[in-house]
Backbone as CSV, one residue per row, in Angstrom:
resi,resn,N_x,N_y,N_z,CA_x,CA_y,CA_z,C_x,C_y,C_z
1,UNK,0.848,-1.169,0.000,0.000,0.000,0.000,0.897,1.236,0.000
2,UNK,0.637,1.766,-1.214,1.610,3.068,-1.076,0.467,4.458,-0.882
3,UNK,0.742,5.233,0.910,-0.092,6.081,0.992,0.787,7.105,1.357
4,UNK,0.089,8.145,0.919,0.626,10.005,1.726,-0.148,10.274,2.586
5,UNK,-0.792,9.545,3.133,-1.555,9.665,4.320,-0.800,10.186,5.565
6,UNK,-0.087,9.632,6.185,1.057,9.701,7.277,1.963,11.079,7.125
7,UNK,2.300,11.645,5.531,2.584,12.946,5.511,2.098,13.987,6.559
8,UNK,2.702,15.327,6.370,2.374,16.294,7.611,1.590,17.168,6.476
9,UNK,1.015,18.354,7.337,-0.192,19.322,6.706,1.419,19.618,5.528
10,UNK,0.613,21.153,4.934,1.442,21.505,3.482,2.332,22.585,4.261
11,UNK,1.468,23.212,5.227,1.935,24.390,6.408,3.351,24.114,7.506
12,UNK,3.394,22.445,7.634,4.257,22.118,8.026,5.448,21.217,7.418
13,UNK,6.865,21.915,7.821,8.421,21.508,7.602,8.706,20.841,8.787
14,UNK,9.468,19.097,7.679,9.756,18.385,8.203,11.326,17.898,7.986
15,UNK,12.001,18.049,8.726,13.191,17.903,8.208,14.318,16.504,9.074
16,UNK,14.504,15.634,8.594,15.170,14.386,9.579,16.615,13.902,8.853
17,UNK,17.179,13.206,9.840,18.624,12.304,8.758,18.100,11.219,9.079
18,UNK,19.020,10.454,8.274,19.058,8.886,7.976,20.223,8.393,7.275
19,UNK,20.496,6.973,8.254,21.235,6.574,7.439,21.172,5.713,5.878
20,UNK,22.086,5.995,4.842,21.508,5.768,3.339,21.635,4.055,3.624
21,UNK,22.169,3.840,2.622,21.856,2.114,2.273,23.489,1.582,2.844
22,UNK,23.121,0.932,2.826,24.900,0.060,3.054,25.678,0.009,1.972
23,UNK,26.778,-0.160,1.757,27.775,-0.094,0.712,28.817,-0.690,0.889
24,UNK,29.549,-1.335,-0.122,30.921,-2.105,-0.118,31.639,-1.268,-0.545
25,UNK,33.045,-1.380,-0.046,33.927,-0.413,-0.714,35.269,-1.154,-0.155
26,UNK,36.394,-1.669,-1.469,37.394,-2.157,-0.685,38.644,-1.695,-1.142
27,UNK,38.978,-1.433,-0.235,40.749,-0.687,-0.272,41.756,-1.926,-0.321
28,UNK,42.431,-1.368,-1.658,43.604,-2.471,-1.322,44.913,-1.866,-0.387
29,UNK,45.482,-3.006,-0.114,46.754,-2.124,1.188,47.813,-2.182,-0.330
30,UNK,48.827,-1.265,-0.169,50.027,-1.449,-0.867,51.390,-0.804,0.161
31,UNK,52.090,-1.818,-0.301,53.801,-1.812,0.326,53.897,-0.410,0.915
32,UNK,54.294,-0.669,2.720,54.979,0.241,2.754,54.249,1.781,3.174
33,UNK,52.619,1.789,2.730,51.941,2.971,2.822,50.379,2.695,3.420
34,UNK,50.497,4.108,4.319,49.285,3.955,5.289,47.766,3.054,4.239
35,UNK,46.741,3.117,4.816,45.663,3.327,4.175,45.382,4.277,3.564
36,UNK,45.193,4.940,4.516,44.955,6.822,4.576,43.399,7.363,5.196
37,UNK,42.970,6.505,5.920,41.972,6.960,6.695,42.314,7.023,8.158
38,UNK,41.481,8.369,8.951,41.257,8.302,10.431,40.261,7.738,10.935
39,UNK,39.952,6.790,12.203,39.064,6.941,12.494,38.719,6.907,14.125
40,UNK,37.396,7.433,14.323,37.132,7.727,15.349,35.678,6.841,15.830
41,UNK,35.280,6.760,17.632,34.352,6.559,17.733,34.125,7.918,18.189
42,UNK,33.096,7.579,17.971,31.597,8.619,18.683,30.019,8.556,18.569
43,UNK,29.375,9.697,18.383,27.886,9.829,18.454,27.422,10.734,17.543
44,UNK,26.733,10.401,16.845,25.903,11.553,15.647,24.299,11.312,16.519
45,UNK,24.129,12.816,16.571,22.699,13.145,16.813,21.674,13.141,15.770
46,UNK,20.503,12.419,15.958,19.848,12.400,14.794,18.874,13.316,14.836
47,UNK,18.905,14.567,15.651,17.722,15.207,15.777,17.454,15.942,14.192
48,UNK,16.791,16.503,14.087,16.077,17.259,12.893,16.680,18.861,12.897
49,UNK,16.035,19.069,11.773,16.015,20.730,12.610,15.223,21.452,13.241
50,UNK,14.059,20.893,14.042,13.172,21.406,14.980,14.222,21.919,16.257
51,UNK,14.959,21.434,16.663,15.550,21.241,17.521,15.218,20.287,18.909
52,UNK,14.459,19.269,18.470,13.337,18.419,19.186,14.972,17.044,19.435
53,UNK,14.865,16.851,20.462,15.783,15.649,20.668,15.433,14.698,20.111
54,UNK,16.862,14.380,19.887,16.176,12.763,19.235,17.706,11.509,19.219
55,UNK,17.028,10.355,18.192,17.969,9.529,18.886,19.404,9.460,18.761
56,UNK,20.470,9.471,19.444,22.172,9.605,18.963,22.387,8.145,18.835
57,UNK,23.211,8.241,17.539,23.742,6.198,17.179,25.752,6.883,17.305
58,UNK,25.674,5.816,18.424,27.066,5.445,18.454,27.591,4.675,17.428
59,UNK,29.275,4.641,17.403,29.318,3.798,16.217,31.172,4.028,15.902
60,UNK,31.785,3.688,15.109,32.545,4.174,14.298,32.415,5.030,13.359
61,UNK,33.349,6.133,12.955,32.890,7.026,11.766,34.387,7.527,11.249
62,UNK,34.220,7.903,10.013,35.575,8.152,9.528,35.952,9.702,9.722
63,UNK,36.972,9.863,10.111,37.427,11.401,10.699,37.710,12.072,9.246
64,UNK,38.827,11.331,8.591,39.565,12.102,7.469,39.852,10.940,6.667
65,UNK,40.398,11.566,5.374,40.089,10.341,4.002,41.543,11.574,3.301
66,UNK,42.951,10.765,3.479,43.637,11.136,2.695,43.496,11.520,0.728
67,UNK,43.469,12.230,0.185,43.624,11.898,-1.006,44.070,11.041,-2.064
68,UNK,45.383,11.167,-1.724,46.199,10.318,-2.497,46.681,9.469,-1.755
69,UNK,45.941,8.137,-1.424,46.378,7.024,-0.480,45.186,6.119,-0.782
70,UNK,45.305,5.069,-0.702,44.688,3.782,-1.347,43.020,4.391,-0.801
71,UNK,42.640,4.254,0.389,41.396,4.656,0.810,40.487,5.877,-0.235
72,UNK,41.795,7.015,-0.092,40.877,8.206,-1.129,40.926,8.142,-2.452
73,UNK,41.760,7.600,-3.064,41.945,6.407,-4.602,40.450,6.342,-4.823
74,UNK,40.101,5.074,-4.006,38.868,4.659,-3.970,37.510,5.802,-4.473
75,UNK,37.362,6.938,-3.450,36.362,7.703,-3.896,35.145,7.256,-3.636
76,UNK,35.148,6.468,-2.425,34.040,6.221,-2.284,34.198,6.112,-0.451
77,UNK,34.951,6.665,-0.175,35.093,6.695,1.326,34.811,8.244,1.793
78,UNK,34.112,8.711,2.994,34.190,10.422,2.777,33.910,10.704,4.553
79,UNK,34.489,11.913,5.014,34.245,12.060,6.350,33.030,12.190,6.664
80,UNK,33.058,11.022,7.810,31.504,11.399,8.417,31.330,10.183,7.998
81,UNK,31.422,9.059,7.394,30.854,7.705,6.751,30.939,7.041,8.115
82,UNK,29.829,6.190,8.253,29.928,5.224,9.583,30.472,3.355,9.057
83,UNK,31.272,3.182,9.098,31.564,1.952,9.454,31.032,0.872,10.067
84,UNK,30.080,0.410,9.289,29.245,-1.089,10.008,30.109,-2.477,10.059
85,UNK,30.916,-2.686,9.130,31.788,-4.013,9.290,33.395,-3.632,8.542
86,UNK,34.034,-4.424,8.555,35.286,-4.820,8.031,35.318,-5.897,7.826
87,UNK,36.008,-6.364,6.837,36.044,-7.971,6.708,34.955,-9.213,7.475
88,UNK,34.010,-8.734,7.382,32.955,-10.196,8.367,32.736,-9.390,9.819
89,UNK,33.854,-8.091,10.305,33.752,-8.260,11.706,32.829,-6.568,11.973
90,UNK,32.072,-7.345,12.978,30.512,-6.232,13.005,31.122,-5.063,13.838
91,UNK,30.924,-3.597,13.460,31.495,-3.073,13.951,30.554,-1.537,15.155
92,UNK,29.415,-1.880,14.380,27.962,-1.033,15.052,28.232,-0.752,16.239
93,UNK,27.894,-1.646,16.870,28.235,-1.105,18.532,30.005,-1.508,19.398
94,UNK,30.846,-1.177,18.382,32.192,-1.598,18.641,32.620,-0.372,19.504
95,UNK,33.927,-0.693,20.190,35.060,0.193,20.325,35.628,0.925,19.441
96,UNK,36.589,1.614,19.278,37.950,2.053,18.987,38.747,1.316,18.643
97,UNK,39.290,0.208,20.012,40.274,-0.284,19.806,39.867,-1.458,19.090
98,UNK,38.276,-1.992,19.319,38.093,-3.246,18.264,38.216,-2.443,16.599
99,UNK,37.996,-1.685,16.462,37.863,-1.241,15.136,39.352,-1.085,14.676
100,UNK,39.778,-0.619,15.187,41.328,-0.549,14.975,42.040,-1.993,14.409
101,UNK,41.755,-2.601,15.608,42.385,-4.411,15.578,41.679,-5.047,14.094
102,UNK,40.163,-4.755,13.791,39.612,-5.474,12.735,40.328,-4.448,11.296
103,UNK,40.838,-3.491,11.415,41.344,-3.275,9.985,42.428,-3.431,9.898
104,UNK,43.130,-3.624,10.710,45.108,-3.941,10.864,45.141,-5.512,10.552
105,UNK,44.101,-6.034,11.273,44.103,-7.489,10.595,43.341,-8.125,9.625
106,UNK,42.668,-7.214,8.759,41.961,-7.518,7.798,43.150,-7.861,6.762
107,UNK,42.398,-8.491,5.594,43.016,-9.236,4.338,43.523,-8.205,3.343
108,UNK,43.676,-8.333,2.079,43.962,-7.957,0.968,42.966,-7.787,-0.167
109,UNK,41.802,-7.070,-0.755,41.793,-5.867,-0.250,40.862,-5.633,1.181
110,UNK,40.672,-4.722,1.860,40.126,-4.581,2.818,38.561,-4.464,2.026
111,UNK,37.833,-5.373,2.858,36.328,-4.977,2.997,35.681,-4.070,3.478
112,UNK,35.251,-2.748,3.148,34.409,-2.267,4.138,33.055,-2.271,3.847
113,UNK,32.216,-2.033,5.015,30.956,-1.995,4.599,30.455,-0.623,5.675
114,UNK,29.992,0.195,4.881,29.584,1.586,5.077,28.516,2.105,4.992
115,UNK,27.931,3.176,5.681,27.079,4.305,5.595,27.310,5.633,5.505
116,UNK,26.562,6.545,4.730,26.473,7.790,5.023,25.604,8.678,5.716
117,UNK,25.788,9.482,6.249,24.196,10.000,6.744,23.322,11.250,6.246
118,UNK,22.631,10.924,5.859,21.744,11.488,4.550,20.710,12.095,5.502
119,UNK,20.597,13.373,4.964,19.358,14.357,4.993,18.366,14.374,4.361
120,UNK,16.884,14.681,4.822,16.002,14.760,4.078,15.332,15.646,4.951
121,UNK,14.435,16.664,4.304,13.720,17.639,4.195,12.184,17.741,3.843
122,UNK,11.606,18.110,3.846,9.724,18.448,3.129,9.631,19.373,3.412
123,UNK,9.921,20.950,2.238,9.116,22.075,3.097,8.000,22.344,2.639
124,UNK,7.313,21.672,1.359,6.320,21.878,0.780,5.595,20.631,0.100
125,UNK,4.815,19.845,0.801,4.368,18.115,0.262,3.320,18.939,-0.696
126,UNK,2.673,19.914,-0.669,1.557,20.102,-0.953,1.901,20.438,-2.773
127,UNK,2.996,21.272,-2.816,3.278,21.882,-4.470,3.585,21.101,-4.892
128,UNK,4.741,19.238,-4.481,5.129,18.590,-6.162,5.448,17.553,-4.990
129,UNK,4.511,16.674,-5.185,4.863,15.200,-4.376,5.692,14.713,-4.955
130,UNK,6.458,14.581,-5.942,7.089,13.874,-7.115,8.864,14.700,-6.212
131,UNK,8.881,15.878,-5.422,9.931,16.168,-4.827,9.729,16.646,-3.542
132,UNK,9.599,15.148,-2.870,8.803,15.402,-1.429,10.399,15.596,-0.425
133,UNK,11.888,15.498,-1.200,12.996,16.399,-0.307,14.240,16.059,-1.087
134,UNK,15.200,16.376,-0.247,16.674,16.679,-0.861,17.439,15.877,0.019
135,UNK,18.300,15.106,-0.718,19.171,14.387,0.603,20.620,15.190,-0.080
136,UNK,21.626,15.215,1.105,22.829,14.949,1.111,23.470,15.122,1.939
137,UNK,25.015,14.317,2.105,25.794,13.800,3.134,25.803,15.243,3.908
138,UNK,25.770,14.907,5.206,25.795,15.887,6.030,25.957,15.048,8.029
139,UNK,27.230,14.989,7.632,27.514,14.066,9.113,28.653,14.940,10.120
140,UNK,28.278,14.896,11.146,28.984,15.708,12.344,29.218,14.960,13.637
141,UNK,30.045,13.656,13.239,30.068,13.205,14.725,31.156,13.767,15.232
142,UNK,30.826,13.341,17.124,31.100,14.276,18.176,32.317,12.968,18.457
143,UNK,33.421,13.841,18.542,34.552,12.655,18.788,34.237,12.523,20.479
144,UNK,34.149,11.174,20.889,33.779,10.438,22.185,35.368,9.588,22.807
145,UNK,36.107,9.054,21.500,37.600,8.510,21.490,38.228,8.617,20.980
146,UNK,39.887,8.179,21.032,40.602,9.383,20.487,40.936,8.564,19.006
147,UNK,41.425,9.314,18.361,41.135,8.719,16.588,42.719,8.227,16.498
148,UNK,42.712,7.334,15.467,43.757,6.762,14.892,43.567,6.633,13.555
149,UNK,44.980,6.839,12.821,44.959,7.085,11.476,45.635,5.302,11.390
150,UNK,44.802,5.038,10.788,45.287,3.645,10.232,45.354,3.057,8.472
């Protein structure tokens, strides 16, 4: 059943994040040179822009994404991406230091499996349902531990 029922009046702006879809992305290691990513744990707030609290997801997230180093090669890694696994190993409600340990001992190329955290908006359902919002990356986690460039 696909309804707009559950939508808000036309008078009211709704604005939330989310995380997008999952994604593979694998870095190969080469001789001798970092990855070229930081990373950190912490907490992204998922409130809106009401300023209405809402829920914070802990997690891993990537601090910084060298350019020219196997990770930013890739182009598909970007600050602010949350880190759900590495190689098989679940990383959602991990540490630091487990996250650390699962990419130092990961294989050749490294597995990751990722999120971004995506915005969405409605300031007007009523003028063009067909563009009920706008997403894009827009992530600000709050460093909670201290980051390592690995």
């Amino acid at each position: 059943k696909n309804s707009h029922a559950d939508l808000p009046s036309p008078s009211v702006g709704v604005s939330a994040k989310f995380w997008g879809p999952k994604r593979l992305v694998e870095v190969r290691r080469e001789p001798g040179q970092p990855l070229g990513i930081a990373i950190v744990g912490g907490k992204v707030d998922m409130a809106g822009q009401s300023g209405q609290p809402g829920d914070s997801v802990m997690g891993i997230f990537i601090k910084n994404v060298l350019a020219n180093s196997p990770a930013g090669r890739t182009g598909d890694l970007a600050t602010g991406d949350r880190i759900v696994e590495v190689d098989g190993v679940k990383l959602r409600s991990s540490d630091h230091e487990l996250a650390v340990k699962a990419i130092q001992g990961a294989g050749n190329p490294i597995r990751f499996t990722v999120q971004s955290l995506q915005h969405w908006s409605c300031k007007d359902v009523k003028s063009n349902h067909n563009e009920l919002g706008t997403r894009s990356n827009q992530s600000h986690p709050n460093k909670i531990a201290t980051t390592m460039s690995v």
